[in-house]
C-alpha positions as CSV (number, residue, x, y, z in Angstrom):
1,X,84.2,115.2,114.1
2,X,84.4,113.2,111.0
3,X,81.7,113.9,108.5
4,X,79.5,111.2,107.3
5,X,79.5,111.2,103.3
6,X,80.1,107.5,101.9
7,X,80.8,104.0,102.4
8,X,84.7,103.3,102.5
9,X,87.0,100.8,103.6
10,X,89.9,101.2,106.4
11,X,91.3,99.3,109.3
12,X,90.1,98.7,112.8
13,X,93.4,99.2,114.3
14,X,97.1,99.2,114.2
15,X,99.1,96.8,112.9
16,X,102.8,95.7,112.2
17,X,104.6,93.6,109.6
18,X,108.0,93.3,109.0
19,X,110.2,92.7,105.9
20,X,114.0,91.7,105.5
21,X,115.9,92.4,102.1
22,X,119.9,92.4,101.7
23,X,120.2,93.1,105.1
24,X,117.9,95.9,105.1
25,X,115.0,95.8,107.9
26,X,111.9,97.0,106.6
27,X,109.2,97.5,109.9
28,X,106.0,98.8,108.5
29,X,103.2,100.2,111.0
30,X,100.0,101.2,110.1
31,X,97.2,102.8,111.8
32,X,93.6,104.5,111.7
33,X,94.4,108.4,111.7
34,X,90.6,110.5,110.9
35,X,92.9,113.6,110.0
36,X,95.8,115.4,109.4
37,X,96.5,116.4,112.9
38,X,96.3,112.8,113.1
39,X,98.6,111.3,110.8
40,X,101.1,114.3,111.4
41,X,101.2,112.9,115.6
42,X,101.3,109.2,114.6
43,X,104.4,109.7,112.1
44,X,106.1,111.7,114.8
45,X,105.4,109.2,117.3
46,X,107.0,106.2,115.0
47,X,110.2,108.6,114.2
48,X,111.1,108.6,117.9
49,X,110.2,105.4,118.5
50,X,113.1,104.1,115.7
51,X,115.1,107.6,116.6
52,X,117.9,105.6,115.2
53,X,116.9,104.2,111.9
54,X,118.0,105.5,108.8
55,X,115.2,106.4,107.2
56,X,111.0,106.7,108.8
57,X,109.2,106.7,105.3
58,X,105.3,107.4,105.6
59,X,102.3,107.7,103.4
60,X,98.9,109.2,104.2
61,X,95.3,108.8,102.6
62,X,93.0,110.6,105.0
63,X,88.7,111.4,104.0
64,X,86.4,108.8,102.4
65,X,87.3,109.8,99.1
66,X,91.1,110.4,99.7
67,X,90.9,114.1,99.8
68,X,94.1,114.4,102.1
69,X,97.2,112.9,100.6
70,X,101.0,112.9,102.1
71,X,103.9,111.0,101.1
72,X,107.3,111.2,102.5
73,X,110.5,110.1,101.2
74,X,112.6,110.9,104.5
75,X,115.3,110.8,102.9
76,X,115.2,107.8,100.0
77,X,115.9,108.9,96.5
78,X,112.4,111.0,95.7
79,X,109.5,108.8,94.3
80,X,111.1,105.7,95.8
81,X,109.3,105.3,99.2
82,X,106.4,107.6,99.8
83,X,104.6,107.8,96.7
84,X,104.7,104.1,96.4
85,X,103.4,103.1,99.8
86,X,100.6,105.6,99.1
87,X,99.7,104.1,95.8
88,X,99.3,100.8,97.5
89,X,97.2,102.8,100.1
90,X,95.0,103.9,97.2
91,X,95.4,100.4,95.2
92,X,93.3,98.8,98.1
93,X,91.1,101.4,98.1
94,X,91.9,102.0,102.2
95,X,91.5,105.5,103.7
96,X,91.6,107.0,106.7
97,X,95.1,105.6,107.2
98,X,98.4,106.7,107.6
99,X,101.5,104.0,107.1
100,X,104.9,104.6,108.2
101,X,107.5,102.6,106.5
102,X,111.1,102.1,109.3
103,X,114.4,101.3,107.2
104,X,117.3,99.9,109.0
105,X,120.3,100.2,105.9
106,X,121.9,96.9,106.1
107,X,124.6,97.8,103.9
108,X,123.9,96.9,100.8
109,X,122.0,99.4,98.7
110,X,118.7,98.5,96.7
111,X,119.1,100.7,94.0
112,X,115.6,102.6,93.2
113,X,113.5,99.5,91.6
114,X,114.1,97.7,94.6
115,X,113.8,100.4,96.9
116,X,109.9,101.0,95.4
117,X,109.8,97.0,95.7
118,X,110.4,97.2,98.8
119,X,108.6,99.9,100.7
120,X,105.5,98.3,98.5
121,X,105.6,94.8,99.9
122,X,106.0,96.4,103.4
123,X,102.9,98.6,103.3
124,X,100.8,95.5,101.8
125,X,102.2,93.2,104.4
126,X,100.8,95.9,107.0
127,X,97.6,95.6,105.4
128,X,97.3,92.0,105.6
129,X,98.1,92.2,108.9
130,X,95.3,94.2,109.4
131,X,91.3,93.8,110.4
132,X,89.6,95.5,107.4
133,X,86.4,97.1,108.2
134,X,83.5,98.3,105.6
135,X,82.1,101.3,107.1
136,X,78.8,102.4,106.0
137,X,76.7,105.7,106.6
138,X,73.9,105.2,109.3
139,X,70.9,107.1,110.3
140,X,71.4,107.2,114.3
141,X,68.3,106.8,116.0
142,X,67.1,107.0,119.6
143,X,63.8,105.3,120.9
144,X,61.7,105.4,124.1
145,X,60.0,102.3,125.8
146,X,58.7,101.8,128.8
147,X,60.3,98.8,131.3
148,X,57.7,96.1,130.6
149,X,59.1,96.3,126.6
150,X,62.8,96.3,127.2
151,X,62.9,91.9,126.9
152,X,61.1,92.0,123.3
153,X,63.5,95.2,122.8
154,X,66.6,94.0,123.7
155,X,65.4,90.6,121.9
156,X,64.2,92.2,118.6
157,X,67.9,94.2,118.4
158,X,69.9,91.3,118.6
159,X,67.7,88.6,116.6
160,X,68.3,91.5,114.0
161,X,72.1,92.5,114.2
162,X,70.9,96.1,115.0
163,X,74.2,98.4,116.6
164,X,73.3,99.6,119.6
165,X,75.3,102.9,120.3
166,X,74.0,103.5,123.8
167,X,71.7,102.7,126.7
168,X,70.1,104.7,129.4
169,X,67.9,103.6,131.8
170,X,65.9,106.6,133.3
171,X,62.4,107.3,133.9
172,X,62.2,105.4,131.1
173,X,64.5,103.0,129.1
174,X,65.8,104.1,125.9
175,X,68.5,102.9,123.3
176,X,70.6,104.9,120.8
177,X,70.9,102.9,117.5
178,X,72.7,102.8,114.2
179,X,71.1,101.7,111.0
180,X,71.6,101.5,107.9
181,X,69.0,104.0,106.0
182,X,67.4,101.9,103.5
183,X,66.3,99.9,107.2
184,X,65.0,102.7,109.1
185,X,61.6,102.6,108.0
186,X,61.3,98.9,108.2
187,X,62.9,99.1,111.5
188,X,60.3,102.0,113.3
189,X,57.3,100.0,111.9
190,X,58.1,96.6,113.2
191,X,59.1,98.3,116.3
192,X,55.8,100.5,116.6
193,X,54.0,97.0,115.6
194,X,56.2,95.0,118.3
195,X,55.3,97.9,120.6
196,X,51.5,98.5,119.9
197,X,52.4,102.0,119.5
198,X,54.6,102.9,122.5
199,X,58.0,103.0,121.2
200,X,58.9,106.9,120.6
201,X,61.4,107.7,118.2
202,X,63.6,110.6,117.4
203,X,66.1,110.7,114.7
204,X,69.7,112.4,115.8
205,X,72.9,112.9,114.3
206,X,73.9,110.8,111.2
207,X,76.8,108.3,112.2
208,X,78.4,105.2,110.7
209,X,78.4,101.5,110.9
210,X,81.1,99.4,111.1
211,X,81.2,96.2,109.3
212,X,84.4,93.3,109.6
213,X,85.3,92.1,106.9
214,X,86.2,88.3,106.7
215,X,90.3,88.1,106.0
């Protein structure tokens, strides 16, 4: 399970960009990988996907603060390919990610400036193909009501922009949410006013909140 320390940024899910340079085809994916055993199986999936290219370059910035780092030259002259793509990874302050960078040689060699050119402006074009997401440490709560409440409930969430995580509708109804912690107080007291009283609450497990950001 991931552990919940700050707020970073990262992407909600894989994209693809491509780039084209003396006949050299550039295809960058990228993708959300939460670990090493992660970003080890998505590299490995991309290699046999372009089985034939020349070169499968890939970067890695896993943890909310960057703690894991990988890059991968595959075979490029060293420092050309990997480290690059994961300094732009680190540039735009995105983590969680792991980018793989597929070469096609067209021929005409690069030399190492372009090379480094080129594997950079692959990665960001990934990224600007990609949904950013802001996500920010919640405290996940669960609350009680009875059947008569779940309208001004269900009403009061939404008006508010509140994530719900889950519902279960038992003896009585309840609702998992996600909030941001500097809310939870206001949140239990203007549901125990909306209430009179009869919303229960219990705090759980700390979780996250996901938040798009506008491209």
């Amino acid at each position: 399970m991931e552990s919940i320390s700050c707020e970073y940024l990262t992407i909600a899910g894989p994209a693809e960009a491509e780039y084209e340079i003396s006949r050299s085809r550039f295809i960058a994916n990228i993708a959300l990988t939460k670990d090493e055993a992660e970003a080890s199986a998505y590299i490995e999936s991309l290699r046999k996907k372009y089985w034939d290219a020349r070169h499968n370059c890939a970067a890695s910035l896993i943890g909310s603060r960057g703690e894991y780092q990988k890059a991968d030259d595959d075979g490029e002259p060293s420092g050309t390919a990997g480290r690059p793509m994961l300094e732009v990874l680190k540039k735009q302050g995105v983590f969680n990610v792991t980018c793989v960078v597929t070469r096609y040689f067209g021929g005409i060699k690069l030399g190492a400036g372009g090379l480094v050119r080129a594997y950079t402006k692959s990665v960001q074009l990934a990224l600007d193909a990609s949904q950013l997401i802001k996500r920010v440490p919640a405290r996940r709560i669960k609350i009680a009501v009875s059947y008569d409440l779940i309208g001004n409930i269900e009403y009061y969430l939404r008006q508010n922009n509140i994530s719900i995580l889950e519902k279960d509708y038992g003896a009585e109804a309840s609702f998992t949410l996600a909030i941001e912690e500097e809310n939870a107080a206001k949140l239990q007291k203007e549901l125990a006013d909306l209430s009179a009283g009869r919303c229960a609450f219990k705090d759980e497990a700390a979780s996250y909140i996901d938040v798009a950001l506008k491209k």
